[in-house]
N, C-alpha and C positions, 0 to 999 in steps of 0.2 A: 504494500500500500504506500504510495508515495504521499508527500508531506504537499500542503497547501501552498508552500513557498517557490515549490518546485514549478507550479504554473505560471504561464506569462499571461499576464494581463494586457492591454493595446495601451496606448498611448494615453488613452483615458480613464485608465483604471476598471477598464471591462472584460470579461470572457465572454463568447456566445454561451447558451446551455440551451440545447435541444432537449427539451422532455418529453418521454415518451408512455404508456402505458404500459405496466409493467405484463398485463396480461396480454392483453391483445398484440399487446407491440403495434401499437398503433403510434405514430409519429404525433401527437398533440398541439405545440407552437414551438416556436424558436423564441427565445427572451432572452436579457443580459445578466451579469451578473458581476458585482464588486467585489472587494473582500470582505466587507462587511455585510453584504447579505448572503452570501458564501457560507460565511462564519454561521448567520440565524440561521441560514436553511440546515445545516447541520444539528445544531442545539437544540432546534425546534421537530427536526424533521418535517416539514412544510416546505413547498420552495418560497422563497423568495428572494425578490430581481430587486433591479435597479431598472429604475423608469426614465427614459430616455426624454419621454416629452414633459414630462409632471417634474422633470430632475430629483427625483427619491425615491427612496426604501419602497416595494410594493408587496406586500406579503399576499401571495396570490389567497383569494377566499377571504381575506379580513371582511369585504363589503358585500360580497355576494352568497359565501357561504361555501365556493365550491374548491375547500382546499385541495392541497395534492399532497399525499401523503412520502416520502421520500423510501425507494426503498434502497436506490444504489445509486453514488452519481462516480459515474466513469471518464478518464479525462483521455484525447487523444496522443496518436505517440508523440506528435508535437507540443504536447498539453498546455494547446492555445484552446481547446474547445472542449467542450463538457457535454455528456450525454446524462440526461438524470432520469432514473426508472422511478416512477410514481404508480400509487394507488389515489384513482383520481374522486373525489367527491362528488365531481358534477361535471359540465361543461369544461370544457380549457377557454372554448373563443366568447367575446365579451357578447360575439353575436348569438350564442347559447347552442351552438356548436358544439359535439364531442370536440373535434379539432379546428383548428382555425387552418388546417389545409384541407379547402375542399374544393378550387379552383383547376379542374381537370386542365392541363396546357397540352397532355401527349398522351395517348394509352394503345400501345400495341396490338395489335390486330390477332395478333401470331402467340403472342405471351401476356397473356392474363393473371394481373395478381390473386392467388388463393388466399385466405385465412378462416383457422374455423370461424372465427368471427363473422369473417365475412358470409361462408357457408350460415351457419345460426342464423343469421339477420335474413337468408334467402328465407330458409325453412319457415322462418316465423313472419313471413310474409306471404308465405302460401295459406296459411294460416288465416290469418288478416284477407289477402284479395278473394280467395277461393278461387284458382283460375282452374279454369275449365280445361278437362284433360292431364292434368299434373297429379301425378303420382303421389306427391306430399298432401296435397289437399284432399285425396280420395281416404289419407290413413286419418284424416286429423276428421273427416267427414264421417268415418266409420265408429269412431270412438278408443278411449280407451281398450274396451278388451282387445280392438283388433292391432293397435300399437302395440301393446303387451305381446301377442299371440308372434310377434313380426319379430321382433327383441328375441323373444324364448327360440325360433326359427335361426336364427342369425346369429345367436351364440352357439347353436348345436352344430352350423358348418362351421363355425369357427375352431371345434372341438375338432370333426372332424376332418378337417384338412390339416391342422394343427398335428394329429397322432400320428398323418398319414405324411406326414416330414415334407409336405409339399407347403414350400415359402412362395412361394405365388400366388398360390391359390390361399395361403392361411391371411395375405397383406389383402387380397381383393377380399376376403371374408371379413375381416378387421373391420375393412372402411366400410361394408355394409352393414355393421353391426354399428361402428358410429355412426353412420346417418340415421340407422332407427331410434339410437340412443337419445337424439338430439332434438328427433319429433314426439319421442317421450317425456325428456326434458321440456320443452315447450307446452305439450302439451298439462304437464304440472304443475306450469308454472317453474321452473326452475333455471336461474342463468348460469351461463358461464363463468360468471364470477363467483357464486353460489360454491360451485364445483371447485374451485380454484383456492378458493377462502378452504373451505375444508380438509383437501391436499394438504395446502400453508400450514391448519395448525396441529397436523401429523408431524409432530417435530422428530416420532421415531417412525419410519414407516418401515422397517425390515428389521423383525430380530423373532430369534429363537422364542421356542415354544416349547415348552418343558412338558414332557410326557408324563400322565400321573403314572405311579407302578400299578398292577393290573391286584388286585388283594382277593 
């Protein structure tokens, strides 16, 4: 872990700090930072900038509510810039925006960004439109037993491709078993962060299990 000191700051006593969602990894805003908000955002774990037009301290959330929770800020090998992993409250843009990058300038034709995020947000808007013909909207139209019935289906190929040492077929069985997990998720009401938070406070997630003796 290198030392605070070790960073250069510009000519006016700033670093950029990209903040990002520490879940989605979704890129949130770009903002500046001093040493002295540097210094809060660590003590506090919250970020907080330095405000370029207002010239002060902005401890993101004081006025809106929607802090960012800090979970790791990383600096580049130049470490003239900072990338900072948050757990975010609310909005990042003042415009009430997750992110305040939302201005498409280029999107490839050929490569299209994934995320389950982004998948989630499809599902749960088949949900929402009901579009006609779509396989997500036929399960969420069916009800619970038949998302259930889909889930128990798609874990038994999982199993079986799994024993049967075929890794193709166990990775294409996998991802069919997350998409159904995902319209059962939704359909329970349950988010990704939900999933994510409860991982987090598995602080021991692998250890030994002590056999009783057989009496």
């Amino acid at each position: 872990m290198i030392n605070v000191d070790e960073l250069k700051f510009d000519a006016n006593g700033l670093i950029p700090a990209v903040v990002v969602d520490a879940v989605s990894k979704k890129v949130l805003t770009l903002a500046y930072m001093n040493r002295e908000s540097l210094k809060i955002s660590m003590e506090k774990e919250l970020t907080c900038f330095w405000s370029r037009s207002r010239n002060e301290l902005w401890l993101k959330g004081e006025t809106s509510g929607n802090y960012q929770h800090i979970v790791s800020i990383t600096a580049d090998c130049d470490k003239d810039a900072l990338v900072v992993m948050v757990e975010p409250d609310g909005p990042a843009c003042h415009t009430g925006t997750t992110s305040c990058f939302t201005n498409e300038v280029f999107q490839s034709e050929e490569r299209q960004e994934f995320s389950y995020g982004g998948l989630f947000e499809l599902i749960r808007g088949r949900k929402i439109e009901q579009k006609e013909g779509s396989y997500t909207t036929y399960l969420f139209n069916k009800g619970l037993d038949k998302i259930l019935k889909k889930v128990g289906e798609e874990s038994t190929e999982v199993i079986i491709a799994a024993k049967a040492e075929d890794k193709k077929e166990t990775i294409y069985e996998i991802a069919d078993l997350a998409y159904h997990v995902m319209v059962l998720m939704i359909e329970a009401g349950i988010s990704l962060d939900d999933i994510h938070k409860e991982l987090a406070s598995r602080h021991v997630i692998d250890k030994k299990v002590k056999q009783e003796k057989m009496t």
